[in-house]
C-alpha positions in Angstrom: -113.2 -73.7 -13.1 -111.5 -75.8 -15.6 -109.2 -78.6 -15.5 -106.2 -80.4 -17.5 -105.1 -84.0 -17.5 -101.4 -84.7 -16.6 -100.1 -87.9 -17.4 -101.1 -89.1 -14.1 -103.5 -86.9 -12.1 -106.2 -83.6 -13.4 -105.4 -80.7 -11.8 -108.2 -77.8 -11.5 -107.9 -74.6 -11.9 -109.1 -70.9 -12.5 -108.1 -68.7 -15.1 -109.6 -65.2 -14.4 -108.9 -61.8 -15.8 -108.4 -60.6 -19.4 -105.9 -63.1 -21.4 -103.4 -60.1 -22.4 -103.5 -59.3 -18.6 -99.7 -59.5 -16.5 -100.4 -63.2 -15.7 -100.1 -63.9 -11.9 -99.6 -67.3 -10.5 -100.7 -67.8 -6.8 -100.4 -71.1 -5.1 -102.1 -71.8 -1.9 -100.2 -73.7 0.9 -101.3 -76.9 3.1 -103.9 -77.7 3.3 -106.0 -75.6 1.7 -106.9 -75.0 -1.9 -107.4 -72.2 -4.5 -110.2 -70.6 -3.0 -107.7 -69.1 0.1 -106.8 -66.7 -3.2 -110.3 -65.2 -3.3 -109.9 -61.6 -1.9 -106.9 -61.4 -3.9 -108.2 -62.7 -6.8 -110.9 -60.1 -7.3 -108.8 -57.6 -6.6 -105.9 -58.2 -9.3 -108.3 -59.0 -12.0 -110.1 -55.7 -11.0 -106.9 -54.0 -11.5 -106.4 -55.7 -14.8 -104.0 -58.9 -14.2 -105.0 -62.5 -15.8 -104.9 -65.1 -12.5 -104.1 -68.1 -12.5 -104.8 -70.5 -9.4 -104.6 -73.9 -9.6 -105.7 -76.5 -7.0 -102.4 -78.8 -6.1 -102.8 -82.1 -6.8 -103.8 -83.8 -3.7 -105.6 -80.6 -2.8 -109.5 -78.9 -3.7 -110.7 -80.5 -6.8 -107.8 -81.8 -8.2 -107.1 -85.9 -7.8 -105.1 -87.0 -5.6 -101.2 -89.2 -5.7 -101.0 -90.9 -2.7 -97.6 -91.8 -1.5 -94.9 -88.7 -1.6 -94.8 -85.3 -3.7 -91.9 -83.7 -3.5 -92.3 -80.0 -4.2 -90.3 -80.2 -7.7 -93.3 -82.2 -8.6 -95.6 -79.6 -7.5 -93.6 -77.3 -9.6 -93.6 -79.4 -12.6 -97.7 -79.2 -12.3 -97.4 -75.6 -12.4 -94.9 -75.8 -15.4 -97.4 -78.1 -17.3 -100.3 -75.9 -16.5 -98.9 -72.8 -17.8 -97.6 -74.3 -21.0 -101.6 -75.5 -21.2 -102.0 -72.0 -21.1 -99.6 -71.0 -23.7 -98.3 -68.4 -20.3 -94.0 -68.1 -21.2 -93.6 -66.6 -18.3 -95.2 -64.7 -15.1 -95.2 -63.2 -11.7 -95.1 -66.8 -9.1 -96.5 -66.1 -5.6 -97.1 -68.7 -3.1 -98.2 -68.5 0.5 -96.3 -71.2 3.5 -95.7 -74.4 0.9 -96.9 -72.7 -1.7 -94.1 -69.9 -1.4 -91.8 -72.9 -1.1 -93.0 -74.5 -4.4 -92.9 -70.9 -5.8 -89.3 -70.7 -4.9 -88.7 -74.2 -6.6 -90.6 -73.3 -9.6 -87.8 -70.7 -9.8 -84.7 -72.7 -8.8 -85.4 -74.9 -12.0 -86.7 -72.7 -14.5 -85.4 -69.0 -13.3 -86.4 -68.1 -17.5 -89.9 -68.7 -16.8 -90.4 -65.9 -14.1 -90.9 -61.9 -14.3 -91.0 -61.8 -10.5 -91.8 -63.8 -7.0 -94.4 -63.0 -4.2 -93.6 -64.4 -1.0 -95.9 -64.7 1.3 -95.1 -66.4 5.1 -93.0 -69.0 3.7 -88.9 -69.9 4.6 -86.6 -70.6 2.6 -83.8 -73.2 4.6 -84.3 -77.2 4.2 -86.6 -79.1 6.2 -84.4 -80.0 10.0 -84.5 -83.5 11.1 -86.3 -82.6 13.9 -89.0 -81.5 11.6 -88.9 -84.5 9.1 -90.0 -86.5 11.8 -92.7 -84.2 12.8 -93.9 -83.9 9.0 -93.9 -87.6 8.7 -95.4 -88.6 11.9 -98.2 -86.1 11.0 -98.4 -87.5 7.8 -99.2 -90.8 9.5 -101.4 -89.3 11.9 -103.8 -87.6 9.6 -103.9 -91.5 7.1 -105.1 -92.8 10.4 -107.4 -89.9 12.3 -108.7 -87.5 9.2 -108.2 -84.0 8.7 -111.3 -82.7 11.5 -108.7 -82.7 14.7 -105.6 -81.7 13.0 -107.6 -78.3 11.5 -109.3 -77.9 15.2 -105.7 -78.0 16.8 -103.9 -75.6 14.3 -106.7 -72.7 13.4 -105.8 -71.2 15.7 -102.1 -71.1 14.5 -102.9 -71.0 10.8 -104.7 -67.5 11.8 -103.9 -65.0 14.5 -105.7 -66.1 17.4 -107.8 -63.3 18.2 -108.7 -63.5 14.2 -110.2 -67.1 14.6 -112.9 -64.9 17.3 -112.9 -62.1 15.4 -113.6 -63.0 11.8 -115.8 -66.1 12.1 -116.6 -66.4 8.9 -113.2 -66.4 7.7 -111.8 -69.3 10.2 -114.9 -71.1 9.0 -114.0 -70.9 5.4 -109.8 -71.6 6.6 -111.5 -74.6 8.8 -113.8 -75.8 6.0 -110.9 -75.9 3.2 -108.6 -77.6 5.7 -111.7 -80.6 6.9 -112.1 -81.0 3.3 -108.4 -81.8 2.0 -107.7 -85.9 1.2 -105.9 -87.0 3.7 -103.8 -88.7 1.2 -103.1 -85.7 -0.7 -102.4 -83.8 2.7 -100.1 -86.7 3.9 -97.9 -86.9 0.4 -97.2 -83.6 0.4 -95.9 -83.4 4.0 -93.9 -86.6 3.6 -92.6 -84.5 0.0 -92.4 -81.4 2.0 -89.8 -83.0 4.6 -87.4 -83.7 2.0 -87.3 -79.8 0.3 -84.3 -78.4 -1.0 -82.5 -75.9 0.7 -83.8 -72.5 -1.7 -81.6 -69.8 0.1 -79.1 -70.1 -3.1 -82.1 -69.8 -5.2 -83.4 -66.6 -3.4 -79.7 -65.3 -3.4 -79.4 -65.4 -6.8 -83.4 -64.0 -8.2 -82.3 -60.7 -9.9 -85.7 -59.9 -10.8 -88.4 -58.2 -8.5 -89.3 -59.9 -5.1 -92.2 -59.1 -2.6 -91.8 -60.7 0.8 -95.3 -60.6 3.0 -95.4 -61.7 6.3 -98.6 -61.8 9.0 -97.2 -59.7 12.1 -98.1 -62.1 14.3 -97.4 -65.7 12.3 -96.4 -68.1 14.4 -95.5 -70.6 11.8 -92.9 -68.7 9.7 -92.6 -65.5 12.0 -91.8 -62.0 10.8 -87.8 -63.0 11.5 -87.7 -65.5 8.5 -89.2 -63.0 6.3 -85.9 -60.5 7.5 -83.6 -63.3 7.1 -85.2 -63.9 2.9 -85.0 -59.9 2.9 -81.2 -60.3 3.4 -80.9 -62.9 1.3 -82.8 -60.5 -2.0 -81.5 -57.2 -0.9 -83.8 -55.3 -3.9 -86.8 -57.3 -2.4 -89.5 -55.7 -0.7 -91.2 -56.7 2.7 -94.5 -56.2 3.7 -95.1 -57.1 7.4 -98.7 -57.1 7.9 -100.5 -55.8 11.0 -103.1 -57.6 12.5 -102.9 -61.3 10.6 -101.1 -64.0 11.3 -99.6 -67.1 8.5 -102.5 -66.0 6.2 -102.5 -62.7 5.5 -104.3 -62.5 2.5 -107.7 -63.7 4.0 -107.1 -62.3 7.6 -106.5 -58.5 6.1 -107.1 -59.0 2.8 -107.2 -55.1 2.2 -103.7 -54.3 3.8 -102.4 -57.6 1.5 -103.7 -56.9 -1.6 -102.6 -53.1 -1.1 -99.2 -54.3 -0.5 -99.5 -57.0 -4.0 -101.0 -54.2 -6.2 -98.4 -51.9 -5.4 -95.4 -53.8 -6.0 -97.0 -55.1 -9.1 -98.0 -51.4 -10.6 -94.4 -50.2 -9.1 -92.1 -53.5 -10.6 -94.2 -53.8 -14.1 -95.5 -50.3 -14.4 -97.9 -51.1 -17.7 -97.8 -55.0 -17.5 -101.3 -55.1 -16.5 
């Protein structure tokens, strides 16, 4: 693990793989932290890529800016980190927010990536409807903690049969979600509430595109992933059987099939 000061918070982060690798950014949603990119992780730098996974401000080790953080600010983060790096450009994947902030990273600096990965994420503007919710929660978790709001959504954040099923990986979903600030979880749902609406961004990527999707995600359900698709006609969508909003833990085999092979097919040599 290593870490970089920003003017106003240190981020953490990994940097695994060989350093002339394809570098691959993946960015873990709410609220979890770099670790949810384990399975995948292994499996790319196996295969060759350099990984880079930082933990959000707010979010694992990173510190935390209470308040509001809008996603463009999450993006800047990543921006700052790979420039740390000396990393031009690469491959930005993101999973639920962290497809969203993926899809920001792109809307503002569209020279900076080779490609997108997509995983269980939408691309429309927040509703009013759920601004309120996203704030209200917001407040909620300030007041309460993080320990009922992870018992109440596991179950979601997973397929439900997967939170019986694999045990050990609800506990390691559960245990990433009970340790999140509550401050850093709360800013980025009050930023989150206010994100830009990326379907122009998406309609205008010319470069590759991987959409994932959990068959049975009841957050951003296989349907949102169809309605991106349209959106990026060259994409490519991989619905995967058996998971739910996070995939890449649930049936981390069928995922990281799906991310090795777009990445040998789109940048045949890169790694």
């Amino acid at each position: 693990m290593s870490h970089i000061a920003l003017s106003d918070v240190t981020l953490h982060y990994d940097d695994q793989g060989p350093s002339d690798g394809l570098p691959v950014v993946l960015v873990h949603g709410h609220p979890f932290n770099r670790t949810l990119w384990g399975p995948s992780v292994r499996a790319l730098v196996v295969a060759g890529y350099r990984v880079i996974t930082p933990d959000l401000r707010g979010y694992g080790d990173s510190g935390v800016t209470p308040g509001k953080v809008l996603l463009s600010e999450f993006a800047d983060d990543i921006a700052a980190l790979l420039d740390h790096l000396g990393v031009e450009r690469a491959v930005v994947g993101g999973v639920s927010m962290g497809g969203q902030i993926a899809m920001e990273f792109r809307r503002g600096r569209p020279e900076r990536v080779l490609g997108l990965v997509l995983s269980d994420t939408s691309a429309p503007p927040e509703t009013e409807e759920g601004k309120e919710i996203r704030n209200a929660m917001a407040d909620r978790l300030l007041a309460e903690g993080m320990d009922g709001y992870a018992a109440e959504v596991i179950g979601k954040m997973l397929a439900p049969y997967n939170v019986t099923d694999l045990p050990d990986v609800a506990a390691h979903v559960l245990g990433m979600m009970r340790a999140t600030a509550p401050e850093g979880a709360a800013a980025a749902l009050r930023g989150r509430a206010e994100r830009l609406d990326h379907r122009d961004t998406l309609a205008a990527v010319d470069t590759p595109v991987l959409l994932v999707v959990g068959a049975d995600d009841a957050y951003t359900p296989v349907r949102d992933a169809e309605d991106m698709l349209r959106l990026v006609p060259h994409a490519t969508l991989a619905v995967i059987e058996r998971a739910g909003h996070l995939p890449g833990v649930e049936q981390p085999e069928r995922f990281n099939e799906a991310l090795l092979g777009f990445l040998g097919a789109r940048f045949a040599g890169g790694a």
